[in-house]
N, C-alpha and C positions, 0 to 999 in steps of 0.2 A: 464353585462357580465364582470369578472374579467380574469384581464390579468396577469400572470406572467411575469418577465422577469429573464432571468436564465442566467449565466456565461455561456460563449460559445469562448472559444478561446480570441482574443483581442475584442470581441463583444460581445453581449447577443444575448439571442434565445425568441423571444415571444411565448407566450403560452396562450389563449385562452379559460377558461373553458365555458362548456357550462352553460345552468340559474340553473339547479338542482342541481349543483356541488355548493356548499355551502364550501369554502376556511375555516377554521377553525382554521388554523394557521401556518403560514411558519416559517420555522424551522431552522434559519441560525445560525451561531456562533455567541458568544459575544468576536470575536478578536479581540483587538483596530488595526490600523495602524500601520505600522512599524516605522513612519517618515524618513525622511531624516540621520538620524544623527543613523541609523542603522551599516555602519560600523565603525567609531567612540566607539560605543557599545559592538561592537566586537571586536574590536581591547583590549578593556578595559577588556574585561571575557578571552581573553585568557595569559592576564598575572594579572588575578584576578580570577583564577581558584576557584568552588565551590569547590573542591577538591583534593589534591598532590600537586606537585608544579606545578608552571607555565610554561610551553611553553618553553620559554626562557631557562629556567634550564636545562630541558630534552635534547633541543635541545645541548644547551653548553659540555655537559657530551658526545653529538653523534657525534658532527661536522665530525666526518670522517668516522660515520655508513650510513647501510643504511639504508632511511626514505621514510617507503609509505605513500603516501597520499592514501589514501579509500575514494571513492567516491560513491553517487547516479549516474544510470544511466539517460535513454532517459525518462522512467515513472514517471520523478519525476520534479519539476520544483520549484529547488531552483535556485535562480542566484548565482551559482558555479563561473563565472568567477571573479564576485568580491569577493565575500568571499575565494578565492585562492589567488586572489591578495595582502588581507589582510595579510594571511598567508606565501604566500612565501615572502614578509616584513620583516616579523617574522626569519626566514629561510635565506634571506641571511645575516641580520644582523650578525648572529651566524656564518658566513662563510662557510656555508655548500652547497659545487659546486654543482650545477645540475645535477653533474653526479650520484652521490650519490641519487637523489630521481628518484619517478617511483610514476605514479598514477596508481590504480589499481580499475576498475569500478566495484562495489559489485553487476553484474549482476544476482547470483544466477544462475538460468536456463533459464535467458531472452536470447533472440537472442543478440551474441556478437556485442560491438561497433561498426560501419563501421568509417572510418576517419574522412568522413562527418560528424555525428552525433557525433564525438569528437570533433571537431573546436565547433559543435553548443554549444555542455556540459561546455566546459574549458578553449574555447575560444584562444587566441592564444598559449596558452599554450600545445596545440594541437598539437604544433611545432615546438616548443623549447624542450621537456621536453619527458620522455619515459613515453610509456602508453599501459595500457593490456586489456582484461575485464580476469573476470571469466572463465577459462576453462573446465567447467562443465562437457563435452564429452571426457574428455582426464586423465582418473582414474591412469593415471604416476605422473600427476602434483600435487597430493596430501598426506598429513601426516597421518597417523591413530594417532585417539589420546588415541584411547582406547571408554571406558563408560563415558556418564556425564550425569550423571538421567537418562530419558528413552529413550537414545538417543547413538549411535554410531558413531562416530563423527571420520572427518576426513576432513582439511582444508590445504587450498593453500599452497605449500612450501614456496612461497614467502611472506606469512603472520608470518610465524612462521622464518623465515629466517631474517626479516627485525628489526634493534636495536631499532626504534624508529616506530610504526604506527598512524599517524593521521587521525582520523575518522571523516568523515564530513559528519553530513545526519540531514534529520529534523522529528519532531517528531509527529506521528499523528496518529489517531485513525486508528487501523488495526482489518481485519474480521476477524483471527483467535488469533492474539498473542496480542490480547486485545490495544498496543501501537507498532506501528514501534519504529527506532530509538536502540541506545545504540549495543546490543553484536548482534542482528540482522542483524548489516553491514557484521559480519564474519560468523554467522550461522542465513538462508541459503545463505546471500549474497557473499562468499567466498566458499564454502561448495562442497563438493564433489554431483553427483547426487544421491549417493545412499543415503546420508546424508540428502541431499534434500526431498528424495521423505519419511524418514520415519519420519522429521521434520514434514511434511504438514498431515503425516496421524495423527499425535498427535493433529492437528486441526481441526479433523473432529470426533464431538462428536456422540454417536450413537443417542441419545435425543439431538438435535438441541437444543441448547437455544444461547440467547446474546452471542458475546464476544469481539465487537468490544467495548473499556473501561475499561476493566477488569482487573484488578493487577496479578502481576506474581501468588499471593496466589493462585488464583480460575482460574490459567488457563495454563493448563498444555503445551500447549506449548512456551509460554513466559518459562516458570521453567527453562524448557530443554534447550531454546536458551543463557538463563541465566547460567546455569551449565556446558553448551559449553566454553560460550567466558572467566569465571574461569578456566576451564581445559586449554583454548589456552594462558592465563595471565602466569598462572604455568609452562609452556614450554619456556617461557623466551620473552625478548625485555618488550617493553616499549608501553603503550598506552596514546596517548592523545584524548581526544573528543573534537569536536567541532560540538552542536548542536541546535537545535534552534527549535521551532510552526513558522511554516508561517502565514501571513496574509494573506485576500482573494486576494491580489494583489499579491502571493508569496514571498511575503517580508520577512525576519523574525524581530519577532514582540516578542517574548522571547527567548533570547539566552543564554547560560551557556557552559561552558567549564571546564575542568578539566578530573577525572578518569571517563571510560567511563558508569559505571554502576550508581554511584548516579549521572550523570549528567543526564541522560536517565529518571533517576525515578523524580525527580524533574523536567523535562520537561513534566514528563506525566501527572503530577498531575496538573499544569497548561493549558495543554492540556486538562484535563476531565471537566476542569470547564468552558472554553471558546467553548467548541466540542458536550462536552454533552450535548442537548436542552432535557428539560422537558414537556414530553408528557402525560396527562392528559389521552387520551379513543384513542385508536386506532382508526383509520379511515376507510371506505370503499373504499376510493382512494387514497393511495400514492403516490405521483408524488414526481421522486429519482434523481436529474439531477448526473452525474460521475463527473463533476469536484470538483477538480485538479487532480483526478483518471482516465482522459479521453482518456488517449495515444490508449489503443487496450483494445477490448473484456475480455482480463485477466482484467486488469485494471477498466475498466468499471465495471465488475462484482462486486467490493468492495463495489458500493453505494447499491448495491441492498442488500448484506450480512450485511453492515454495520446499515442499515435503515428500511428492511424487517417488522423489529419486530413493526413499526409503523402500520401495517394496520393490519386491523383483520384478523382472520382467512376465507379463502375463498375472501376475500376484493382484488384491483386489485390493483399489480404495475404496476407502469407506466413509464419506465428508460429513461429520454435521454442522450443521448451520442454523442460526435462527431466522437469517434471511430476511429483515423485519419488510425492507422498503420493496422488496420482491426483484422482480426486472428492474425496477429503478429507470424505466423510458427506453431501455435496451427492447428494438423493431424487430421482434425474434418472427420468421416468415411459419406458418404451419410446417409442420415435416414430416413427408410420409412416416418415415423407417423407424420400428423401433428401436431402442437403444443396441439390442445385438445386432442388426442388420446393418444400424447405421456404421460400428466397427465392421463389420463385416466388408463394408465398403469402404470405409477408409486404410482398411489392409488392401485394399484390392485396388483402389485408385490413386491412393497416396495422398496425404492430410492436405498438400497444398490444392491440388487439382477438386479435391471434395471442396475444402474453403472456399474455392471460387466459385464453386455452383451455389454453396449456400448466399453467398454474397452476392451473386447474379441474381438471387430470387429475389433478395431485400437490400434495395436501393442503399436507404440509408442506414441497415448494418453494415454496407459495404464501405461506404463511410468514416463511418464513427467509430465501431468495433470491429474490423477485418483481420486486428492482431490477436482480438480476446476469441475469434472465431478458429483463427489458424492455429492458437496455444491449444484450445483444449482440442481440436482434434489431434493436435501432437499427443498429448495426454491420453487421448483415450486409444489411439493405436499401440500404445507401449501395454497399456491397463484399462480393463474395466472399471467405470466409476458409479459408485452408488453412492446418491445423495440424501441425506435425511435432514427433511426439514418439512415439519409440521404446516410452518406458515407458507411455503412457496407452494406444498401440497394442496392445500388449504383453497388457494389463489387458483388454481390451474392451471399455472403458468409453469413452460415446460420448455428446456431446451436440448437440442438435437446431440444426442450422443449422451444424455446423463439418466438413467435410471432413478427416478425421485420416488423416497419413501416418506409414510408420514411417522413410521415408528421405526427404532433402534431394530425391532425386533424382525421386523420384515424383510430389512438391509441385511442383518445378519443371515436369514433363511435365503434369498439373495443369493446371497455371498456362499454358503453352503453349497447351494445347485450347480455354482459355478467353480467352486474346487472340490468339493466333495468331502465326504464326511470324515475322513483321519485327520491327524493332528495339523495345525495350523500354529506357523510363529507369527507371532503379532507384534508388531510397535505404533506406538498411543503417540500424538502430539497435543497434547490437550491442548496448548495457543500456534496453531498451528499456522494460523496468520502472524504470527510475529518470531515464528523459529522457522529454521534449518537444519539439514542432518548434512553431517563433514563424512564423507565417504573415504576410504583408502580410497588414494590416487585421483581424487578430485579438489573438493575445499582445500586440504590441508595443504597445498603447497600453494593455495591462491588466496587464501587470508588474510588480513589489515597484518601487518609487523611493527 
């Protein structure tokens, strides 16, 4: 009997297949470690910019503007306090008072900051220094900026107000805009919600295919995020990046600095080659674990968008998650049907026309999330999904189309009644929020070069 062990918070989670289940190949990164001497590293690319000038410069020219710092929020798990550290370094050397900066959290439309959850992000910096998140609900605090591609754009005053913005985020395989990272941090993470919500409908193709890996060329809302953060450059101030691939320990393990756009593309392409695993023949069991994607149900749901395309059609997924923040504010309406009925009815009426009745029931899912409502039912008409997560079980919080278990072992018995008992090929993503599978006749010809 083989046993997995999957990333689980500062533990692993065992996992048990049963003797039919035939492992076939687990599916991890090829990211080296970050070592020790990671900030050292970084201290070194931000006045060794891949591109503009360095740090140092920008900063000297601003000393008495103002300078946001841009950060990831709670879903993301760079260690931000030392890589802040590094940088305000950087920052006072230049003599540039504290009063002068402001960190501003690129929540997008996540539930804002609480204070707690800023000491844990930026550490004592929490304390000393002013700090916002995104005011997504609050349509005064934003600029129109007009068109850029297919996208109506319109972001933070204090984005386009501030002489100097340092962007700090890491870069890694995303389910709709092919790579996080780069002009992302300001469009949607900066971004108005109506800007929001028509960014995410650009990530929802009517024919489903990949797109977690994909270059800006073949994916149309990478374009749009990319022809945003050019229209917010041309509005004036100054950008610098600071970006980085984590390791499995969150470490960063390739970091680059400089203008925020080729630092972004050359993080991605490093990204594709270390994220990307080559998958040979789909499987009849996907086993998808969410980390470093594990914070809440949004989140979660990346490994299964990101990974999906590893099992066959009709083949089971199998997600685990720790799921700590649960829904995380997501207005999930009651639903009659259960999980088989509800496929049952999305084969029958087709994910988009199902999505809009769910979205009819619930005002403000229709909203907020009408893209993460329309993905997984794309999802679950291809595949049944079984989800295992103790704490979401726990909560009783439950959403329409996913099967939640609280044990590995249940999902498995599950997952048996639903292909039946002969041999099963499996493939494991153990960071399956931060990988990809390159399919013949997909990724491989749409890959960073």
């Amino acid at each position: 009997m083989a046993t997995l062990s999957l990333p689980w918070g500062e533990g692993t989670f065992a996992c048990r297949l049963p003797e039919h289940w035939k492992l076939q190949q687990v599916a991890d990164t090829a990211l080296q470690p970050a070592g020790p001497d990671w900030p050292r590293r970084l201290a070194s690319a931000i006045n060794q910019p891949v591109s503009g000038p360095p740090l140092a410069k920008l900063l000297q020219a601003r000393r008495n503007g103002k300078v946001l710092l841009i950060v990831e929020d709670m879903t993301r798990h760079s260690p931000l306090p030392e890589i802040l550290d590094v940088l305000l370094r950087e920052i006072h050397h230049a003599d540039v008072p504290d009063e002068n900066l402001q960190v501003l959290f690129a929540t997008g439309m996540h539930p804002a900051m609480t204070a707690e959850q800023a000491r844990r992000k930026i550490g004592r910096l929490a304390e000393t220094l002013r700090w916002r998140s995104n005011p997504w609900r609050d349509a005064d605090a934003y600029a129109p900026l007009g068109r850029a591609g297919a996208l109506e754009v319109a972001v933070d005053r204090g984005v386009l107000e501030a002489d100097l913005r340092i962007v700090i985020s890491s870069v890694s395989p995303h389910l709709q805009a092919g790579f996080g990272g780069g002009y992302k941090m300001f469009v949607p993470g900066c971004a108005s919600l109506e800007t929001i919500r028509a960014l995410h409908r650009l990530g929802v193709e009517r024919r489903p295919r990949p797109l977690a890996g994909t270059v800006a060329e073949d994916n149309r809302m990478r374009s749009a995020i990319d022809a945003a953060g050019a229209r917010i450059e041309q509005a004036g101030g100054a950008t610098f990046a600071v970006q980085y691939v984590l390791d499995e320990h969150d470490l960063p393990t390739h970091i680059a600095a400089g203008e925020l756009l080729p630092v972004q593309r050359m993080l991605a392409k490093q990204c594709a080659a270390a994220c990307g695993v080559v998958v040979e023949e789909p499987a009849d069991v996907l086993i998808t674990n969410a980390h470093p994607r594990d914070y809440d149900l949004w989140q979660s749901f990346k490994c299964i968008a990101n990974t999906r395309w590893a099992a066959r059609p009709n083949g089971v997924i199998l997600c685990t998650t720790r799921c700590e923040a649960g829904l995380h504010g997501m207005d999930v309406p009651p639903w009659p049907l259960s999980p088989t009925w509800t496929r049952r009815a999305v084969r029958l009426l087709g994910h988009a026309a199902l999505a809009s009745l769910i979205t009819r029931a619930a005002p403000s899912l229709a909203g907020d999330a009408a893209f993460f409502v329309q993905m997984g039912l794309q999802a679950i008409h291809r595949n049944p999904i079984l989800l295992v997560s103790p704490a979401l079980h726990a909560s009783a919080q439950r959403f329409p189309g996913l099967d939640l278990f609280a044990s590995f072992e249940e999902a498995v018995a599950a997952a048996t009644d639903l292909l039946g008992g002969g041999p099963q090929r499996v493939i494991a993503f153990p960071n399956g929020g931060a990988t990809f599978p390159v399919l013949p006749g997909t990724h491989a010809a749409r890959r960073p070069t």
